[in-house]
C-alpha positions in Angstrom: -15.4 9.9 -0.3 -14.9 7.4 2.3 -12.6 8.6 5.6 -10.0 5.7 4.5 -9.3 7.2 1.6 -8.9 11.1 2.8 -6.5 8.9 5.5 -4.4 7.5 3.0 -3.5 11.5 2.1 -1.8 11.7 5.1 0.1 14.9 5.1 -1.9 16.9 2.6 -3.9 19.8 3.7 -7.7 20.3 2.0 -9.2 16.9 3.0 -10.9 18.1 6.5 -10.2 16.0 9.4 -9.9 11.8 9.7 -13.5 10.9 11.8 -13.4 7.5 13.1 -16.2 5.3 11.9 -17.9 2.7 14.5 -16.0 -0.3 15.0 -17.1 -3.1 12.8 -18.4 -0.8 9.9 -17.3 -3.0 7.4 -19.4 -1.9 4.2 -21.7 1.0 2.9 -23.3 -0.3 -0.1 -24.1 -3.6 -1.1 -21.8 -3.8 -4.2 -18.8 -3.8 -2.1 -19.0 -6.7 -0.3 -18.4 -7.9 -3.9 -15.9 -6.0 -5.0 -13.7 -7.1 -2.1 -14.9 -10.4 -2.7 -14.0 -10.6 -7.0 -10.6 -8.8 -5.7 -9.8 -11.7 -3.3 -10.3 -13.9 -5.8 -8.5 -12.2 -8.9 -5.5 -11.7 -6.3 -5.4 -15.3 -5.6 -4.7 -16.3 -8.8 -1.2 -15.1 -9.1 -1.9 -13.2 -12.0 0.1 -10.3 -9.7 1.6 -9.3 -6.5 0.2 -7.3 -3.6 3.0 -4.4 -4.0 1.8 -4.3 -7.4 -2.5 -3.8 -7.0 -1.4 -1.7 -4.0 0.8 0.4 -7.0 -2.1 0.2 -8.8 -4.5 1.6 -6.2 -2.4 4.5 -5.4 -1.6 5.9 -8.7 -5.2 6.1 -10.0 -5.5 9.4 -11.8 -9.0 10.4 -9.4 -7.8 8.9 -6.5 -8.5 11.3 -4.4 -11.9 11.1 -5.2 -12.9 7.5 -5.2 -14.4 6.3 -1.7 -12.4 2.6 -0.7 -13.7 -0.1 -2.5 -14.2 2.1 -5.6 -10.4 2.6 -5.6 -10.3 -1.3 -5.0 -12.3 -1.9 -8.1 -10.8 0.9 -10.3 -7.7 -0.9 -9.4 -8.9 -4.5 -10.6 -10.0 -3.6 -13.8 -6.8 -1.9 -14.5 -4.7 -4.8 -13.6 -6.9 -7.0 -15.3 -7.0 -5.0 -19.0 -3.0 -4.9 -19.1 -3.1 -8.7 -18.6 -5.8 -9.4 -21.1 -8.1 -10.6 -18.6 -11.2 -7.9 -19.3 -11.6 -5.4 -22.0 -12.9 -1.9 -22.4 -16.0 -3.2 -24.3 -16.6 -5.6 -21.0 -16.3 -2.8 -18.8 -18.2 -0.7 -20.4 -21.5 -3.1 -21.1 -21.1 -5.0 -17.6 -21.0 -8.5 -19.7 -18.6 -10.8 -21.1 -17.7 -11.1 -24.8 -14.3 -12.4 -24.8 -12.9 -16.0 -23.7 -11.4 -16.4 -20.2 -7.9 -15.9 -19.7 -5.7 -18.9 -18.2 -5.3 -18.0 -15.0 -2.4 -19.5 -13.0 -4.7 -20.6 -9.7 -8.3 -20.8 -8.5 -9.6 -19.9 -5.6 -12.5 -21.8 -4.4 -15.1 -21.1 -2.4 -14.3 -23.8 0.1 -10.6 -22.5 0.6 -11.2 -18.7 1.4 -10.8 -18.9 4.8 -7.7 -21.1 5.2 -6.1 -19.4 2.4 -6.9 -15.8 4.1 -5.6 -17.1 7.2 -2.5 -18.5 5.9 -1.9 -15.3 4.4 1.5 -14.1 2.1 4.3 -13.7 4.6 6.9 -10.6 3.5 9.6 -11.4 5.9 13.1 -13.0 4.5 16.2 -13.5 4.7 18.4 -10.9 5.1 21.0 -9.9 2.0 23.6 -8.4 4.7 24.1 -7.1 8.0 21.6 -4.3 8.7 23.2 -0.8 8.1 20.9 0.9 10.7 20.4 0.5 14.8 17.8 0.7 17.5 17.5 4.5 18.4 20.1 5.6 15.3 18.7 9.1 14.2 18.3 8.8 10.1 16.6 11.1 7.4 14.8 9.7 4.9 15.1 10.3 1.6 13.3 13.2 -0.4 13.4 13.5 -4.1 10.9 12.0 -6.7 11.4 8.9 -8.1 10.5 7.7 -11.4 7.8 4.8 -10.0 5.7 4.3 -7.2 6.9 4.1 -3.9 5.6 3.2 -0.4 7.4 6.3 1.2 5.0 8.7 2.4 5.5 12.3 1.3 4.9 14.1 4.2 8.2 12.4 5.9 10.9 13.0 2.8 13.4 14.8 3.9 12.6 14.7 7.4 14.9 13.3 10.6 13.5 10.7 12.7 14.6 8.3 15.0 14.6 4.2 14.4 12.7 2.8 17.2 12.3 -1.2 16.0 14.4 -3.0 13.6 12.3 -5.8 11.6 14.4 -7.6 10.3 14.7 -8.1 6.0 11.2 -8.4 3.5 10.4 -8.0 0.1 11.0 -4.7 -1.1 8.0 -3.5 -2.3 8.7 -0.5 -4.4 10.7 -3.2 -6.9 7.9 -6.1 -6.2 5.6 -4.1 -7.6 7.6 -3.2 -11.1 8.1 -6.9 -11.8 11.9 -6.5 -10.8 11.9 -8.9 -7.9 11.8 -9.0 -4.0 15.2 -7.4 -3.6 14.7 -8.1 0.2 15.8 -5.2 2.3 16.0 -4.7 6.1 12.4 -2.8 7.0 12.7 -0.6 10.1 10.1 1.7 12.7 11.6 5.6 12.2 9.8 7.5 14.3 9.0 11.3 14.1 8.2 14.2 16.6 5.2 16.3 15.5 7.3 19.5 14.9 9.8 18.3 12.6 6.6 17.0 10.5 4.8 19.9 10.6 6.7 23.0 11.7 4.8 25.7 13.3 1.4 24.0 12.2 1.9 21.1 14.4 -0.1 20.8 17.2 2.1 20.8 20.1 0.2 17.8 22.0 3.3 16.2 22.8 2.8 13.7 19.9 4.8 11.2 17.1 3.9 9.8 13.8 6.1 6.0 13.0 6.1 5.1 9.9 7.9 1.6 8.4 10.5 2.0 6.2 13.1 -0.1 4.2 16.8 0.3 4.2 17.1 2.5 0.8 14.7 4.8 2.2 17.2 6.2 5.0 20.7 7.7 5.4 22.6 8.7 8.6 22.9 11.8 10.0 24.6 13.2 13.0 
């Protein structure tokens, strides 16, 4: 399992701790300089939205045990069999059998670096007046939901304190249902170490921020 990956379970005990790798380590086998690659390129196509492969990625059944790019991959070839682009029989024999799907965009080779520079701005314009202020203490929400969300466990419920104000971007957790941007004010809550962790936390004097939109939070006292 790659250290990103135990990273992303942020919160949960049983994964051993996060060890830095050297800066620059990009890759650890030589398929996954390709796997980023054929995700770039699927992604580009506009066959679906960040907040939706992200969705994707962090709802795999064996998460947990998939190093990075394997989750990366896993991912694509979800996203690509609900869209008819790739079949089970294509997965399973590594070749294809079936006629390409229309795809709405290409991207060429000769445009991958202007296109990943340009990148896919989130920010917009806000829907109202933000309902939250610089150093306002807020809870965020706790409670399951019935879809995927980009609020990380370990903080439901918790109290924190709203320490930058973003301004309004696409909401993800509807982006990635197909429901639309819903743009919602995104703000920096941030949290001591003992209101995460208790008794367990280890008293070094430290916080955890995490970004959050509007619908995530409610006031307290």
């Amino acid at each position: 399992m790659s250290y990103a990956t135990k990273a992303d379970l942020g919160g949960q005990p049983g994964f051993g701790k996060v060890v830095p790798e050297a800066e620059g380590e990009l890759f650890h086998a030589d398929w996954e300089p390709r796997a980023l690659a054929l995700v770039l390129a699927m992604g580009a196509t506009g066959s679906w939205n960040i907040d939706a492969s992200r969705s994707v990625r962090e709802t795999l059944p064996d998460y947990g045990e998939l190093s990075y790019y394997q989750i990366w991959l896993r991912a694509l070839e979800q996203l690509m069999l609900q869209r008819g682009q790739l079949f089970p029989d294509e997965i399973a024999s590594g070749e294809v059998s079936h006629a390409a799907a229309p795809v709405a965009r290409v991207l060429r080779a000769a445009d991958v670096q202007s296109v990943l520079a340009k990148g896919s701005p989130a920010e917009r314009p806000a829907p109202a007046p933000a309902r939250f202020a610089l150093g306002q203490k807020v809870r965020m929400h706790l409670g399951k939901v019935d879809h995927h969300t980009r609020l990380p466990a370990y903080v439901q419920g918790k109290r924190g304190t709203i320490v930058h104000v973003h301004g309004a971007h696409v909401f993800a957790d509807t982006n990635a249902q197909g429901l639309g941007e819903q743009p919602q004010w995104l703000y920096t809550v941030e949290f001591d170490e003992a209101e995460l962790w208790g008794d367990d936390a280890p008293r070094q004097n430290l916080s955890v921020s995490v970004d959050a939109w509007e619908s995530y939070l409610e006031a307290v006292a």
